[in-house]
N, C-alpha and C positions, 0 to 999 in steps of 0.2 A: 504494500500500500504506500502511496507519494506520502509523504510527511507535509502537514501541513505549515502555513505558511500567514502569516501575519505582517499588517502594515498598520505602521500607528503616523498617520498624516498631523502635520504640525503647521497651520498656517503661521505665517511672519510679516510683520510690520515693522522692521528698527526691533530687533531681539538679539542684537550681536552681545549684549550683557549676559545672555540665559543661554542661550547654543551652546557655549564648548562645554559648558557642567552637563546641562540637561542631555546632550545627545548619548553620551559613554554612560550615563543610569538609563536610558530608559535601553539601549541594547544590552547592558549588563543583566537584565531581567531575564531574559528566556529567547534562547539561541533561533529562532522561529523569525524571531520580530528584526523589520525593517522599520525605517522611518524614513517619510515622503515629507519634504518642507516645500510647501507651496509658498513663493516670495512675491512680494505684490512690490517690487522693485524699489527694497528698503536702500534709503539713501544714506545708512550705518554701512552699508558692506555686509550685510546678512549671507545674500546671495554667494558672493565671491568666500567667504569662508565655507560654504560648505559644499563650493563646487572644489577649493583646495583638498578639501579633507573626502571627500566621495572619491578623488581618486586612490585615496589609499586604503580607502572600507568601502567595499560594495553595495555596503546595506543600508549605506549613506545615499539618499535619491533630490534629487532637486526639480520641481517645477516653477521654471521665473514666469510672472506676470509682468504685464508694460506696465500696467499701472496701480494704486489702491482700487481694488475693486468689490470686499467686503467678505467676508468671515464666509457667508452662508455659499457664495460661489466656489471660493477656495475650496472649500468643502465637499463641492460636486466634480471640480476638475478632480481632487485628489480622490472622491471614487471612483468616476469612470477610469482614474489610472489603474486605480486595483482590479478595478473590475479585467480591465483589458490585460494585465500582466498577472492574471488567476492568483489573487490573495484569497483566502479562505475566512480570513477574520480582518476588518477592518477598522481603526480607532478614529476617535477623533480625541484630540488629547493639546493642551494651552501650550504655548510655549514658554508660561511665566513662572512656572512652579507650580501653578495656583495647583494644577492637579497632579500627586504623587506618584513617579514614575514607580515606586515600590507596589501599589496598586495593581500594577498591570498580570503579576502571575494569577491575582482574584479573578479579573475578568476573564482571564483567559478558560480557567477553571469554569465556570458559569457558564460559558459561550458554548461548551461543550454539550449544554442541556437545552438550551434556551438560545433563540434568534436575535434579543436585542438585550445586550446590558448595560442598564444606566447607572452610572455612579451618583449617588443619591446624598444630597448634601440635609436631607431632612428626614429620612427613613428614621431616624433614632434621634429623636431631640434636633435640636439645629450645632452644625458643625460645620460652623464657619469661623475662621481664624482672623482677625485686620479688620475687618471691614469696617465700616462708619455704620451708625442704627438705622442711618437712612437706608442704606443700599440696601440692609440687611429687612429692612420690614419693607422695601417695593418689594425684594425678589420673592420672600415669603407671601404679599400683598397677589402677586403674578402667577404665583403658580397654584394659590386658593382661588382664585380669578378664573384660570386655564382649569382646572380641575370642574368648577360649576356648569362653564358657556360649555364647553365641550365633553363634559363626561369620561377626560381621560384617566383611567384608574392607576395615576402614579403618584408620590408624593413632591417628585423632583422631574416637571416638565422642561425646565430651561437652563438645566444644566450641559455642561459640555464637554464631559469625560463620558463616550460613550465605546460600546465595542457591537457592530453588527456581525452577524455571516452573509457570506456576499449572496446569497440568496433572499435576504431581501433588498438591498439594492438593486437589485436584478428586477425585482419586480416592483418596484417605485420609479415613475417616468420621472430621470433623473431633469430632465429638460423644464420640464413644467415647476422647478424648484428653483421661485426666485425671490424666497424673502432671506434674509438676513438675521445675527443676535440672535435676541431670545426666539424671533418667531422662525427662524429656520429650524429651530431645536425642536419647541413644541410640530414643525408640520411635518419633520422628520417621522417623530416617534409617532403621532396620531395618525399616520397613512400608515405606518406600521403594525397599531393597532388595531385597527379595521381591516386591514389585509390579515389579520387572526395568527399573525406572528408572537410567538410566546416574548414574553417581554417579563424584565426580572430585574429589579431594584436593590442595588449592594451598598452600603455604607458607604462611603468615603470622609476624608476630611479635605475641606476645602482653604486654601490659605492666599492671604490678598497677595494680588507679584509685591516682591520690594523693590526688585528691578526694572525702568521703563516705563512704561505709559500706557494707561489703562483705555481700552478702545469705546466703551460705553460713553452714548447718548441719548440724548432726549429724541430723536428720532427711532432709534434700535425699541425704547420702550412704545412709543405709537405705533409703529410696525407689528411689535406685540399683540397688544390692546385689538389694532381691526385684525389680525390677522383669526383671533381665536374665534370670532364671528365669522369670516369667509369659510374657514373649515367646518363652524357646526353648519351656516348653510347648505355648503357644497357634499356636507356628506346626508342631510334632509332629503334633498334635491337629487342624489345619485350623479352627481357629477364631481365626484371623488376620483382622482387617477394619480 
């Protein structure tokens, strides 16, 4: 039997502070795992270090962007790569620390049972590290919110330490996925769950980057906001794809 094969996709903005720690922990975890850093043409040199360093580790991959183009695209260019180069397990994972690459032999574990695993910053009390009260009671505020309008049975919609099998990517029209932040998370998982994909919620702890610059906006959260209404529409309506 082929040995499976994992991709943990890292998009980047100006992360040359977090790259040379974070890259050697998160393949230190389990010999399987690659990592794909999708670069939206960071003007730190993001890019140029880890096309230096992919030549001497294979499992080092790099996709450059012209330009910023947002989290939730990143996201889809770095599946259609897995999808197209047969990964079996694929991550989405910060590049800020915020989520611990020690974490990842748990998911891996779990993926083995289950299609979608979300690392779950609220399954057991809240376990958030740094943050300010504000951030911490919108995100709790968003995902009581996402849980109502839409009925999705998770405690942590808009989180974004996740691990799929490529077979649901496979069956999510990746094309038709054009929101970003929170709402590309929650429409991720909710086309997920309606497509009757096992889906399985693991503890995590979450901790603010101390490195760099935090990408949330006030727009990322309005995109939220309609977005949790077009989804319970469109799956009312049956024009869910």
């Amino acid at each position: 039997m082929e040995a499976k094969k994992a991709l943990v996709i890292i998009p980047t903005y100006d992360e040359l502070e977090n790259l040379p720690r974070l890259i050697p922990e998160v393949l230190s975890q389990d010999g399987i795992i690659d990592i794909l850093v999708v670069d939206d043409n960071s003007p730190d040199g993001t890019a140029n270090w880890i096309k230096e360093n992919s030549e001497y580790n294979g499992r080092i991959k790099l996709l450059e962007r012209k330009k910023k183009m947002g989290l939730g695209t990143a996201y889809i260019a770095g599946f259609k790569y897995a999808l197209e180069n047969n990964y079996d397990f694929i991550f989405e994972m910060d590049a800020d620390f915020s989520h611990d690459p020690v974490e990842l032999p748990k998911f891996l574990r779990e993926i083995e049972q289950h299609d979608l695993v979300l690392g779950s910053r609220y399954k057991q009390g809240v376990n958030v590290i740094n943050w300010p009260m504000s951030r911490l009671m919108l995100s709790l505020f968003a995902n009581v919110y996402t849980r109502i309008v839409t009925g999705l049975p998770v405690r942590d919609a808009t989180g974004g330490y996740k691990c799929y099998r490529r077979e649901v990517l496979e069956k999510i029209n990746l094309d038709r996925i054009k929101s970003n932040g929170y709402a590309f998370q929650i429409e991720m998982t909710f086309k997920a769950w309606k497509k009757g994909f096992r889906i399985k919620e693991i503890s995590i702890v979450f901790t603010d980057r101390v490195k760099g610059t935090s990408k949330m906006s006030k727009k990322i959260v309005r995109e939220a906001i309609l977005m949790v209404w077009k989804l319970r529409l469109r799956s009312i309506f049956g024009l869910l794809n």
